[in-house]
Phi, psi and omega in degrees: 000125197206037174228144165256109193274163190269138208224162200239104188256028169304309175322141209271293171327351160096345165270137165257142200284153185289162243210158197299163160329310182325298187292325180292339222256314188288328192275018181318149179272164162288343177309321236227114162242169190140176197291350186217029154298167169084004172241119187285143185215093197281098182269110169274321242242170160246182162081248237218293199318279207295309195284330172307290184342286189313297132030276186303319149322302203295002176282321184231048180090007167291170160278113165260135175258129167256110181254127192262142149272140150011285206292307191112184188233143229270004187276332190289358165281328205289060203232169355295162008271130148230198191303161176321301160311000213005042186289324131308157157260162161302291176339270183318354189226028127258036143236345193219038167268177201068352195247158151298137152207134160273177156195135210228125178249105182266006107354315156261114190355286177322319174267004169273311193314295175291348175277004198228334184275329225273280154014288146006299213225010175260144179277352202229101186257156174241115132228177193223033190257163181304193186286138163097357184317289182333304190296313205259019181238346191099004202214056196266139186260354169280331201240348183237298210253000163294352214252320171273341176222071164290023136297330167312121146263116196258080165314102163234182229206119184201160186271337167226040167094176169239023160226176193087167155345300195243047189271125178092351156329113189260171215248144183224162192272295173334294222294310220262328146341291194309297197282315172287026155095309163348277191316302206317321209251004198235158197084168259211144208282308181289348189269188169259168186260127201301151143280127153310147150299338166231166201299060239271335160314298234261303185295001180247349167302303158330299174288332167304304190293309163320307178306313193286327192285295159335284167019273165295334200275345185305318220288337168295342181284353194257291174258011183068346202256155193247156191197173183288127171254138196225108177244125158236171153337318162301277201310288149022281173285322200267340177270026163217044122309359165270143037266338191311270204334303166313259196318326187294332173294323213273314170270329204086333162266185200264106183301147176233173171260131196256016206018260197275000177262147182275118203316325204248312193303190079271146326249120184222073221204167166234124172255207198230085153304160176314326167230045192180223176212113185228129194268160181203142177213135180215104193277340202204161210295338185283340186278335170318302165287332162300332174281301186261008151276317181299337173284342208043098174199031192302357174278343162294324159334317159272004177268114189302326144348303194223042160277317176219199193278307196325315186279329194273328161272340173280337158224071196303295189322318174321301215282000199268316188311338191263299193304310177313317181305309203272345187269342169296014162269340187247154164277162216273330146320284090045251177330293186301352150262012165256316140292333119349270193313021191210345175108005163279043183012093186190147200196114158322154181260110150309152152312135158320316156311309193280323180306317176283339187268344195300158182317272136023271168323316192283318189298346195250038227285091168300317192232140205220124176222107144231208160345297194237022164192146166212103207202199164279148197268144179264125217240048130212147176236125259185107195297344172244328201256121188294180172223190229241104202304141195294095208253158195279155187303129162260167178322172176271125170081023180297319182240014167323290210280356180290263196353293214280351157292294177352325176285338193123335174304152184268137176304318181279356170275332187284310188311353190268302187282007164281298190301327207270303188124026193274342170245031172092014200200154180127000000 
C-alpha cells in the first residue's frame, strides 16, 4: 500500500476521518495502470460472485480493499490444493490477487465504526451478504447510505434478490444451475441432469456485476450520482439460457438434453479421433460440405438427407454415425489442421493443462508464469489503455494497519483496536 489518503482532522471525537470520495479519486498511487486507476473499491463479499467481480476492477487499476472477518473468507478452506504456505487454496487465490486486505470483526462497534469509514472513502461497494445485514449495521444502501454518500455505486450481489416470493433465499451456484432451468439441458437424453463443471452462475453473475458497476460509474460522470447495481444468480442463470429459453417462446415445447448434440446445429458435436476426443462444428451449408470433402465423403454434400441444417438435424444421429466412422481414422492434430485450412470450426478437446500451456494462450497471456505470479492472465484487452499485471492474494489481514494508518488512524489507536480483537487477533 503505497498511497496516502487524504483525511479529515476535524472529527469531533478527535480521530481522523477519511476526507469525500471526491478527494480520494486524486490521491490514486502510480502502482497500478488502467482505465480505473484512481477508482476505489471496497469488496465486502466472499465465495466466488463478488470477490472475481472485484478481482476484475482490480485487472485494471482500481484499489481494491478486500475486509475479510476473523474467520476468513470460507474459500481459502477450499482445498487442495494450496498454496505453498498453506495459508490459502488455489480456489481463493484465483479469485482474489491484486487486492489490499484487511480484516475486521464487524461484530464489534469498533469495526463497524471502520467499516462507515472505509464505505466513506469508496467509489465502489461489492457485497454478498444476506438480505438485511447491512441495514442491520446502519449501512442499509436504500436508506442511508444513498443519502450520505451519493456518489456511491453500491454493488449487491444476491441469489434470488431481496424481494419477491423467494426474496432473501440464500443462493449456491448448483442450487440455481438446478432452479433456473440450466441442469435440465445439460447432459445426456438417457442420464441425469448435470451441473456445469464449472461454477458457470456465480461467473456470469460476476461479469454482469462488473458491467453493471462500468454502467454506473459512466452514468455518475453525467449526473455526479452514484445508485444500486442489483445483481442475482437468478437473473444470472436465465439470461444464458439460450437458445433453450428462445425455442421454448418460440414453440412451445419443452427443451430437453441432448448431450453431445447441439439443439439446433448438425454437427456441432465431439466425436473419437484416433487419438483422442475431437470437437467439430459446421454451422452452416458451406462448412458441411467443406467438412466432408475434407473427410472425402463430398457426396454426403449433396445428399437430401444433409443438404441443409434442417435436414442435418432431423437426421443428426444418422449423420454423427457417418461422420464418426471416418474422423476416428485421423489424429487430432492432424485433422484440425486441415479443417483449419478450409474454414471449419474443430478442436481437440483439451485438458485444462493442454489449454493453459498451449501456444495461442501463452501469446495471449492468458496463463502468466513469472516471478511473482502464477495463474491465469487478465482476459480483456484494450488497445490503448494497459491493465494491471496480476499480483497474488495475500494473507488475511496483510494490510489492515497500512490500509487503515492511510486512512488516518493513529498508531496508538490501531495498537487499541488490536489489542481489543478488532482486527481478529488480542
Amino acid at each position: 500500500m503505497t498511497t496516502t489518503l487524504p483525511v479529515d482532522d476535524s472529527a469531533s471525537d478527535g480521530q481522523r476521518r477519511v476526507t469525500p470520495r471526491a478527494a480520494w479519486r486524486a490521491a490514486d498511487a502510480a502502482e497500478g495502470k488502467g482505465v480505473l486507476t484512481g477508482v476505489r473499491v471496497l469488496d465486502l463479499s466472499r465465495v466466488l460472485a463478488g470477490p472475481y467481480c472485484a478481482q476484475s476492477l482490480a485487472d485494471h487499476g482500481a484499489e481494491v480493499i478486500k475486509v475479510e472477518a476473523p474467520a476468513g473468507d470460507e474459500t481459502r478452506g477450499w482445498g487442495p490444493p494450496f498454496t505453498d504456505d498453506g495459508a490459502s487454496s488455489a480456489y481463493y487465490q484465483s479469485l482474489n490477487h491484486s487486492k489490499e486486505n484487511i480484516c475486521l470483526d464487524l461484530r464489534s462497534e469498533a469495526g463497524l465504526e471502520i467499516l462507515a469509514d472505509l464505505v466513506a472513502g469508496a467509489d465502489v461497494v461489492i457485497e454478498n451478504f444476506k438480505a438485511g445485514t447491512m441495514a442491520r449495521w446502519g449501512l442499509d444502501y436504500e436508506t442511508v447510505l444513498a443519502e450520505r454518500h451519493p456518489e456511491l455505486v453500491y454493488c449487491r450481489i444476491t441469489g434470488f434478490g431481496v424481494d419477491g416470493p423467494m426474496g432473501g433465499l440464500p443462493g449456491y451456484d448448483a442450487v440455481l444451475q438446478s432452479f433456473g432451468g440450466l441442469m435440465s439441458i445439460n447432459g445426456y437424453p438417457d442420464g441425469n441432469p448435470l451441473r456445469v463443471g464449472v461454477p458457470i452462475v456465480d461467473l456470469v453473475a460476476a461479469n454482469l456485476a462488473v458491467s453493471g458497476i462500468l454502467l454506473a460509474l459512466l452514468e455518475r460522470e453525467r449526473s455526479g450520482r452514484g445508485q444500486l447495481v442489483d445483481v442475482t444468480l437468478l437473473d444470472s442463470v436465465i439470461s444464458i439460457l439460450h437458445p433453450h429459453a428462445a425455442n421454448w417462446i418460440a414453440d412451445g415445447r419443452v427443451p430437453r438434453r441432448t448431450g453431445d448434440f447441439h439443439p439446433t446445429v448438425a454437427p456441432y458435436q465431439v466425436f473419437s479421433a484416433r487419438d483422442g476426443d475431437f470437437f467439430v462444428s459446421a454451422a452452416n451449408d458451406r462448412q458441411f460440405r467443406s467438412l466432408v470433402e475434407t473427410l472425402g465423403m463430398p457426396e454426403l454434400a449433396d445428399d437430401p438427407r444433409f443438404a441443409a441444417n434442417r435436414d442435418r438435424h432431423a437426421h443428426r444421429e444418422l449423420l454423427a454415425e457417418l461422420l464418426g466412422e471416418r474422423i476416428a481414422e485421423d489424429d487430432r492434430a492432424d485433422l484440425a489442421a486441415r479443417l483449419e485450412a478450409v474454414g471449419v470450426p474443430a478442436s481437440s478437446v483439451n485438458t485444462v493443462d493442454e489449454a493453459l500451456t498451449s501456444p495461442q494462450v501463452r501469446h495471449r497471456g492468458l496463463f502468466i508464469e513469472s516471478e511473482d505470479y502464477r495463474g491465469v492472465g487478465v482476459p480483456i484487452s484494450l488497445s490503448r489503455s494497459g491493465h494491471r499485471e496480476p499480483r497474488p492474494a495475500v494473507a488475511k489481514g496483510a494490510h489492515t494497519r497500512e490500509v487503515l494508518e492511510a486512512m488516518g488512524y493513529e498508531p496508538a489507536r490501531l495498537d487499541e483496536l488490536r489489542d481489543a480483537g478488532v482486527f481478529g487477533t488480542g
